[in-house]
PDB file of N, CA, C and O in Angstrom:
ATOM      1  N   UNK A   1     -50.693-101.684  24.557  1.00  0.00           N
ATOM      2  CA  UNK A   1     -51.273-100.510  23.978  1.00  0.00           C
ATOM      3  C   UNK A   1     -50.291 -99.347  24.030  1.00  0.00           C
ATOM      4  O   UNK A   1     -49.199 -99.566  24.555  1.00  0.00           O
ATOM      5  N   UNK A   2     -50.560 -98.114  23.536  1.00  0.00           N
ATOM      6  CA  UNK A   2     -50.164 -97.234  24.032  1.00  0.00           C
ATOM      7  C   UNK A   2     -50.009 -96.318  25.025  1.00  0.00           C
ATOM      8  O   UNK A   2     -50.936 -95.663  25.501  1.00  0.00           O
ATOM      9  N   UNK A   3     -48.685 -96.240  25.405  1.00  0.00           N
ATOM     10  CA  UNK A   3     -48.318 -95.744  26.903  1.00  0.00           C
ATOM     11  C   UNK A   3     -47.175 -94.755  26.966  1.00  0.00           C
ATOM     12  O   UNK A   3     -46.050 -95.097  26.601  1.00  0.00           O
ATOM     13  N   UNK A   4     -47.473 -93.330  27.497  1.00  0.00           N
ATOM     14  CA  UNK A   4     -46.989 -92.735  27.487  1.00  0.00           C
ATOM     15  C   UNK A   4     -45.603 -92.985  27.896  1.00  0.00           C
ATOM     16  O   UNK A   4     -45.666 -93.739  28.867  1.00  0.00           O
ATOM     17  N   UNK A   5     -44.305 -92.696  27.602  1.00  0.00           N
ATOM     18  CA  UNK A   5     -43.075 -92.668  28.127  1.00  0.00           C
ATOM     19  C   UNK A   5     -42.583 -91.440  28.850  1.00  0.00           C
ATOM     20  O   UNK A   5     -42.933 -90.310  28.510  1.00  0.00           O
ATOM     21  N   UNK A   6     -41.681 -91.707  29.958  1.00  0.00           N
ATOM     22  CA  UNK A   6     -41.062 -90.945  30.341  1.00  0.00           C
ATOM     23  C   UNK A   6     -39.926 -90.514  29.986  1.00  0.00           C
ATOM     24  O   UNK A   6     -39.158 -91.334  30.491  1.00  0.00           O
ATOM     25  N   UNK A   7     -39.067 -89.457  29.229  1.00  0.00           N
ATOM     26  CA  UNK A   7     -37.967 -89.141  28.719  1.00  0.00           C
ATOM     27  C   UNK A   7     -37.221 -87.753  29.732  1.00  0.00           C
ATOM     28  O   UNK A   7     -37.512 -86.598  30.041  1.00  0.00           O
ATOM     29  N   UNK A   8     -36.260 -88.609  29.939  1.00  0.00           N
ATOM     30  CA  UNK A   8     -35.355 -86.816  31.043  1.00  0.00           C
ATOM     31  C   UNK A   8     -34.907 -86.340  29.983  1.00  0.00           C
ATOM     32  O   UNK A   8     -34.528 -86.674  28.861  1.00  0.00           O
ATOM     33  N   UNK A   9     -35.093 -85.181  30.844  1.00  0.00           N
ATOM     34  CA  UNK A   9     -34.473 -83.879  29.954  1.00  0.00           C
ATOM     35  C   UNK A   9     -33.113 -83.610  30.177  1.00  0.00           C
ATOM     36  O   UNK A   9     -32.845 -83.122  31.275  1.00  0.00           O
ATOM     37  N   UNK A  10     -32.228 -83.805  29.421  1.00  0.00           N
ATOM     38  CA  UNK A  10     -30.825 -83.558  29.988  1.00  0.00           C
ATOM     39  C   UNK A  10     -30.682 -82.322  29.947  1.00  0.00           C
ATOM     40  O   UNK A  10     -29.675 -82.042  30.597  1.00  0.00           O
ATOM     41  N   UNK A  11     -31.227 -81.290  29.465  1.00  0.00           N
ATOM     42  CA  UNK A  11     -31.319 -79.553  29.480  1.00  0.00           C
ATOM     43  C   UNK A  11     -30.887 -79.124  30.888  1.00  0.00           C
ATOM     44  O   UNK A  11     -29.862 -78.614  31.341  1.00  0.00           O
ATOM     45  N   UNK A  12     -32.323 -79.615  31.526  1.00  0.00           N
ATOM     46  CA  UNK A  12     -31.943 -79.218  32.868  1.00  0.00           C
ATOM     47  C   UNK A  12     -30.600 -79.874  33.928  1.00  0.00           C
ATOM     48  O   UNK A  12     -30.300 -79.180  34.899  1.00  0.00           O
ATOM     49  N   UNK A  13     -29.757 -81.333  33.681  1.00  0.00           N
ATOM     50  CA  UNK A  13     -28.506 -81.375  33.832  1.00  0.00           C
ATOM     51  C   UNK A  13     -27.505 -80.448  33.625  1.00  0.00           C
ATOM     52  O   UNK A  13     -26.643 -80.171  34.459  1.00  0.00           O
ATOM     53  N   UNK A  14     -27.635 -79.832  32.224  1.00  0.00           N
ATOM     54  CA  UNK A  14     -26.347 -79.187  31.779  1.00  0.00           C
ATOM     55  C   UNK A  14     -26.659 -77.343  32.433  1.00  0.00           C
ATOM     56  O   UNK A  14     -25.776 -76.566  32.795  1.00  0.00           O
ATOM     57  N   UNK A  15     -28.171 -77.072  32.406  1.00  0.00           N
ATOM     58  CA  UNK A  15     -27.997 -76.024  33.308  1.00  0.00           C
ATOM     59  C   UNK A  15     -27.308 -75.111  34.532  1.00  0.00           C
ATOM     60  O   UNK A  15     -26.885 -73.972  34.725  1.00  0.00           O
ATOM     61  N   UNK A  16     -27.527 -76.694  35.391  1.00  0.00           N
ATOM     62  CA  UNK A  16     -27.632 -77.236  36.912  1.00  0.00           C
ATOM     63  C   UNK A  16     -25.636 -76.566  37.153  1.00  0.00           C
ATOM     64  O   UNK A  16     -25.086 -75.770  37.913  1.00  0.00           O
ATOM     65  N   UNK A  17     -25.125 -77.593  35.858  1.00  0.00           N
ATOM     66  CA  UNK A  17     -23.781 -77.392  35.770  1.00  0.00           C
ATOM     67  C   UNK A  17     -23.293 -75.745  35.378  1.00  0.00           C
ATOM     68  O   UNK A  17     -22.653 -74.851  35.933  1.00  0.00           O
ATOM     69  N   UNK A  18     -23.839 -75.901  34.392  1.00  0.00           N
ATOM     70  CA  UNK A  18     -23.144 -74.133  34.190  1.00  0.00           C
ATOM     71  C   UNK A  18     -23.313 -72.902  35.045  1.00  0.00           C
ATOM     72  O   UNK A  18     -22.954 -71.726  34.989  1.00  0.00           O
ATOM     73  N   UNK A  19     -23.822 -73.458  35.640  1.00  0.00           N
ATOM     74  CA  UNK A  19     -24.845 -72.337  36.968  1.00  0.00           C
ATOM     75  C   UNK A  19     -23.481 -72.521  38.172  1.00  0.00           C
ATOM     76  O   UNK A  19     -23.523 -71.805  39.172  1.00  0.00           O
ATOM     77  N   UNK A  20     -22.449 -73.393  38.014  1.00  0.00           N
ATOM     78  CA  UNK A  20     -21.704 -73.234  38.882  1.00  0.00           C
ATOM     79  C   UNK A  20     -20.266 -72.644  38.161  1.00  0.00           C
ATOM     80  O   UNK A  20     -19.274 -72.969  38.813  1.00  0.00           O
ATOM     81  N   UNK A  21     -19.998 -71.913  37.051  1.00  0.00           N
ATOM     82  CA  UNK A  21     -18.985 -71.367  36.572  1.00  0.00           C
ATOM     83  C   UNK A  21     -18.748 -70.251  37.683  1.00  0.00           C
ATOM     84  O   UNK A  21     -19.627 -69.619  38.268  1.00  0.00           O
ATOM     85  N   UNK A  22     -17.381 -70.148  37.846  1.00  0.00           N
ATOM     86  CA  UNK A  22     -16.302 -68.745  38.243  1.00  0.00           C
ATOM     87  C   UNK A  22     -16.768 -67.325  37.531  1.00  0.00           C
ATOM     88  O   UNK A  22     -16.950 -67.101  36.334  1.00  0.00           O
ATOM     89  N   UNK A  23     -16.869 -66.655  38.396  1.00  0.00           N
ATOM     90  CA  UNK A  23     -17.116 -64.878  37.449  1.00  0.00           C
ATOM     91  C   UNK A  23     -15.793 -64.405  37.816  1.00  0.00           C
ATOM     92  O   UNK A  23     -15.562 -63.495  38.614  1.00  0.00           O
ATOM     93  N   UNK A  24     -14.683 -65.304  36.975  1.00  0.00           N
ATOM     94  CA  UNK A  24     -13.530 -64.700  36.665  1.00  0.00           C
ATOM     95  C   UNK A  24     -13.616 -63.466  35.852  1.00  0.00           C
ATOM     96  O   UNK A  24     -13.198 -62.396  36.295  1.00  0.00           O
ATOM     97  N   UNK A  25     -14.170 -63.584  34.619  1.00  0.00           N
ATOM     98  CA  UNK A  25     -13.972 -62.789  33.703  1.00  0.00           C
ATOM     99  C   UNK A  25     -14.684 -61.403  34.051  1.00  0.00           C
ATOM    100  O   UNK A  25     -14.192 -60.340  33.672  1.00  0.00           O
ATOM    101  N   UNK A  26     -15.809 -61.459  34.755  1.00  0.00           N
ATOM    102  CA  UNK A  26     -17.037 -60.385  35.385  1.00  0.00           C
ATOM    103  C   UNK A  26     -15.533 -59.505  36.297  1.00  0.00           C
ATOM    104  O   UNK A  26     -15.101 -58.395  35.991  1.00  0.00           O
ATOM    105  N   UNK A  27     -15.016 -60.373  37.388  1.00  0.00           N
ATOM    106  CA  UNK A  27     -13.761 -60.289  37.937  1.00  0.00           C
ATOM    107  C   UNK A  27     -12.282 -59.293  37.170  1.00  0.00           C
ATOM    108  O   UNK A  27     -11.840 -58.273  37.699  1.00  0.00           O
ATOM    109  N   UNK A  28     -11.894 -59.720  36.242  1.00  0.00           N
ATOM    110  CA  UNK A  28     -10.887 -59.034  35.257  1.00  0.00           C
ATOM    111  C   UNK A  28     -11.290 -57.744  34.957  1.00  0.00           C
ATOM    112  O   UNK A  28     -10.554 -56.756  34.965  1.00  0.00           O
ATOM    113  N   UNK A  29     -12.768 -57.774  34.626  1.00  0.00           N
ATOM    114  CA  UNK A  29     -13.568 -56.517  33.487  1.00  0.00           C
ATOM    115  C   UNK A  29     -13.687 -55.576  34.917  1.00  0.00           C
ATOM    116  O   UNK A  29     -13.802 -54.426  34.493  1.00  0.00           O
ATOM    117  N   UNK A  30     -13.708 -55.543  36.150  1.00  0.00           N
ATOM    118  CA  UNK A  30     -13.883 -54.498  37.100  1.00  0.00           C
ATOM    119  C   UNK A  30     -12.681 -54.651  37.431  1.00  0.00           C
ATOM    120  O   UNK A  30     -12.529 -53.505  37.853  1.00  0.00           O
ATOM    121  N   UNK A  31     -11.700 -55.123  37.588  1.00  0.00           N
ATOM    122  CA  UNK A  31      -9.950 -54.620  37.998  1.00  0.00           C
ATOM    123  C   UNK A  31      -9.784 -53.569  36.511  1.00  0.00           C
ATOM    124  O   UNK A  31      -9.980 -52.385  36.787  1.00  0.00           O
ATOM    125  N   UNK A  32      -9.485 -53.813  35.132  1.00  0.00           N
ATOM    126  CA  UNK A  32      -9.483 -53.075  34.252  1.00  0.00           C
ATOM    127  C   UNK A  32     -10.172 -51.997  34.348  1.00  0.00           C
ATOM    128  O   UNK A  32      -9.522 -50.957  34.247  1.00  0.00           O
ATOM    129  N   UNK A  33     -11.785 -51.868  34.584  1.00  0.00           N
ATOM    130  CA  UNK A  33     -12.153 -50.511  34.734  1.00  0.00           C
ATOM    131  C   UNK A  33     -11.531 -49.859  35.915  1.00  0.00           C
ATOM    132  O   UNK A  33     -11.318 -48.660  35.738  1.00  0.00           O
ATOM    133  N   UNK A  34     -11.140 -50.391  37.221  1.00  0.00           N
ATOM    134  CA  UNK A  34     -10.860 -49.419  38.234  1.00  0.00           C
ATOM    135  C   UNK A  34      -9.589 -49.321  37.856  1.00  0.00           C
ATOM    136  O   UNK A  34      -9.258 -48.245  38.353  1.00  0.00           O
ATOM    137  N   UNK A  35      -8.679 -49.739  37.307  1.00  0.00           N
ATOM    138  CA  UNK A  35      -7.333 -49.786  36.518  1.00  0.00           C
ATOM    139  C   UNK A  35      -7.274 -48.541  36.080  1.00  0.00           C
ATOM    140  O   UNK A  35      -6.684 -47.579  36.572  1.00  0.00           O
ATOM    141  N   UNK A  36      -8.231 -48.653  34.664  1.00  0.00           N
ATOM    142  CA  UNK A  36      -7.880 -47.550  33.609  1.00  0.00           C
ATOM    143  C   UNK A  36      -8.876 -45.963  34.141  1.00  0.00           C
ATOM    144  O   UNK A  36      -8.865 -44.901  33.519  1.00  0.00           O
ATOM    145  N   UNK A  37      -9.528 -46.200  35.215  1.00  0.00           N
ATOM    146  CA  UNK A  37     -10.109 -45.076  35.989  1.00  0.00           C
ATOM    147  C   UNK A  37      -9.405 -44.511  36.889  1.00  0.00           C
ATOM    148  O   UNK A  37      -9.677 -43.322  37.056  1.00  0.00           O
ATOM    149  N   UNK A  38      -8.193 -45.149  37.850  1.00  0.00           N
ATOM    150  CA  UNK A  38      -6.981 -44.786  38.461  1.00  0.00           C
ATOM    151  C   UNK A  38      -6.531 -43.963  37.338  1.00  0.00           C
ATOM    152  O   UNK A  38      -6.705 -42.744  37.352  1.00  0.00           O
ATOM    153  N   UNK A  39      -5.828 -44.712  36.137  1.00  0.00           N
ATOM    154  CA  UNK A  39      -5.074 -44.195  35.284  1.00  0.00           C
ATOM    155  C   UNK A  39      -5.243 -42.856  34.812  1.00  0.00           C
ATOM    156  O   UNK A  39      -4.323 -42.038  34.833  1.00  0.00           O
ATOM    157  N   UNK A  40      -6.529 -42.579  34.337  1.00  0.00           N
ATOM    158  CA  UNK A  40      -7.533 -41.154  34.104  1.00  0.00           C
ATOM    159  C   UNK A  40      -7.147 -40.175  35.221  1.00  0.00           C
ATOM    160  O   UNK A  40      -6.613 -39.079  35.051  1.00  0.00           O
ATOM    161  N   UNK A  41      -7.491 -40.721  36.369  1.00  0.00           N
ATOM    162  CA  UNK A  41      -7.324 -39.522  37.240  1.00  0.00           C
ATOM    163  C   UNK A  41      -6.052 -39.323  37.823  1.00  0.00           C
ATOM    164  O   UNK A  41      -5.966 -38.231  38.386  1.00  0.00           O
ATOM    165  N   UNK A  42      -4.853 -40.151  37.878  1.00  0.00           N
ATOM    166  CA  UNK A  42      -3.684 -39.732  37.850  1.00  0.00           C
ATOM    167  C   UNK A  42      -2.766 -38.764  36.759  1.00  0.00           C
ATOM    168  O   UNK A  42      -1.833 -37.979  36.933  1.00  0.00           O
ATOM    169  N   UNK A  43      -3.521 -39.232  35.538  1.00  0.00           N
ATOM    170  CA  UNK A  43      -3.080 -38.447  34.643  1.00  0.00           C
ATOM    171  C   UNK A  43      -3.431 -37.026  34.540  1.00  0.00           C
ATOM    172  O   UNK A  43      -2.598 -36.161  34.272  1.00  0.00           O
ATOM    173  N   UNK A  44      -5.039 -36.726  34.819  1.00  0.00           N
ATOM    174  CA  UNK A  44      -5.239 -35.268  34.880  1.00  0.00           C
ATOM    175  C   UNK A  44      -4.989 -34.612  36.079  1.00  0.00           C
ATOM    176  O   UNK A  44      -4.844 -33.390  36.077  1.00  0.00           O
ATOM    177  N   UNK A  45      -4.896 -35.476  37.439  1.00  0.00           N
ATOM    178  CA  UNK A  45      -3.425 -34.565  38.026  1.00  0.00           C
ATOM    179  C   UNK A  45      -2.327 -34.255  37.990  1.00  0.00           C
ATOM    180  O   UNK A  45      -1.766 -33.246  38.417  1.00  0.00           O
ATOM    181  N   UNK A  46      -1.768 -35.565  37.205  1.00  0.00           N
ATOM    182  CA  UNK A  46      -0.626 -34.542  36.900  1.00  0.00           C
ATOM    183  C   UNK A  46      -0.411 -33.653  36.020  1.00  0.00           C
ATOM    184  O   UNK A  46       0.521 -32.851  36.079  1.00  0.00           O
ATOM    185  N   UNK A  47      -1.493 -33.727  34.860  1.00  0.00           N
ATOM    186  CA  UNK A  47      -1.606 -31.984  33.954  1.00  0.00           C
ATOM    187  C   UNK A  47      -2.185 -31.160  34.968  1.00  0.00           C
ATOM    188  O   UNK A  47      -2.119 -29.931  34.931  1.00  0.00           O
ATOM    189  N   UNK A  48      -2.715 -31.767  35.814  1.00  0.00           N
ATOM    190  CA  UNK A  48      -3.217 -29.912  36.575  1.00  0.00           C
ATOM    191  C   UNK A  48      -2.006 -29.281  37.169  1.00  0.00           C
ATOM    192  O   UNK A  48      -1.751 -28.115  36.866  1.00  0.00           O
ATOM    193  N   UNK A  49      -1.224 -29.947  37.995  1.00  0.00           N
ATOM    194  CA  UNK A  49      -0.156 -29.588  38.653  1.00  0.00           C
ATOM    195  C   UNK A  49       1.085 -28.930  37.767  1.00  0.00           C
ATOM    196  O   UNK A  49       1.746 -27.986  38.200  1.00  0.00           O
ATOM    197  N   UNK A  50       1.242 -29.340  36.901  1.00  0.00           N
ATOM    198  CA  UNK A  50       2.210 -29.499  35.593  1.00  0.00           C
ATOM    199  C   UNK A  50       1.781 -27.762  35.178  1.00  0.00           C
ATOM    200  O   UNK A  50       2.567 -26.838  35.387  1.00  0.00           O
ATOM    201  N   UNK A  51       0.619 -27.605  34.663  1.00  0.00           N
ATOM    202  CA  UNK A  51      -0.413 -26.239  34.607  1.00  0.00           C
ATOM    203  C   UNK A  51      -0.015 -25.314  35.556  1.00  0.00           C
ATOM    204  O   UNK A  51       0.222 -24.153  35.223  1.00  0.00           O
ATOM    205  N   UNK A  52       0.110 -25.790  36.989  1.00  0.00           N
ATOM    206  CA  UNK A  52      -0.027 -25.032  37.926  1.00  0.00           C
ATOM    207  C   UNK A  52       1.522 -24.393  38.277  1.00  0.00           C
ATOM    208  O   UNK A  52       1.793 -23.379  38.921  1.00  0.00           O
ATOM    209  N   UNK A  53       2.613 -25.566  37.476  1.00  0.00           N
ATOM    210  CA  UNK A  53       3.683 -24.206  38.416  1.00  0.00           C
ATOM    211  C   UNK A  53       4.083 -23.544  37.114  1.00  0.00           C
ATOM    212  O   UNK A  53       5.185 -22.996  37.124  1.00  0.00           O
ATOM    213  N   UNK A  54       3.489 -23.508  36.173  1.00  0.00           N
ATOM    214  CA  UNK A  54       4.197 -22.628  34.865  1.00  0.00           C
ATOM    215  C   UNK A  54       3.423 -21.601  34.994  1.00  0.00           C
ATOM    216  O   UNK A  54       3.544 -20.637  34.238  1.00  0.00           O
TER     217      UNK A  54
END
């Protein structure tokens, strides 16, 4: 007769896996912001100073 089957879900395999990737890139994107936020504030000290002995 008819009988229900059981079928896996391979969904939840490939989840399981991606759930263990590197946050390299999360990683890169906060060195660049504290990078180019150093960069900012080195630069408008040295126009303040630059300002300051003229």
């Amino acid at each position: 007769m008819n009988q229900k089957e059981q079928v896996s879900n391979d969904r939840d395999e490939v989840s399981q896996e991606q759930g263990n990737l590197s946050n390299t890139a999360t990683n890169m994107f906060n060195y660049f912001l504290f990078g180019g936020g150093l960069m900012i504030v080195g630069i408008l000290v040295f126009i303040f100073y630059r300002r300051r002995k003229q």
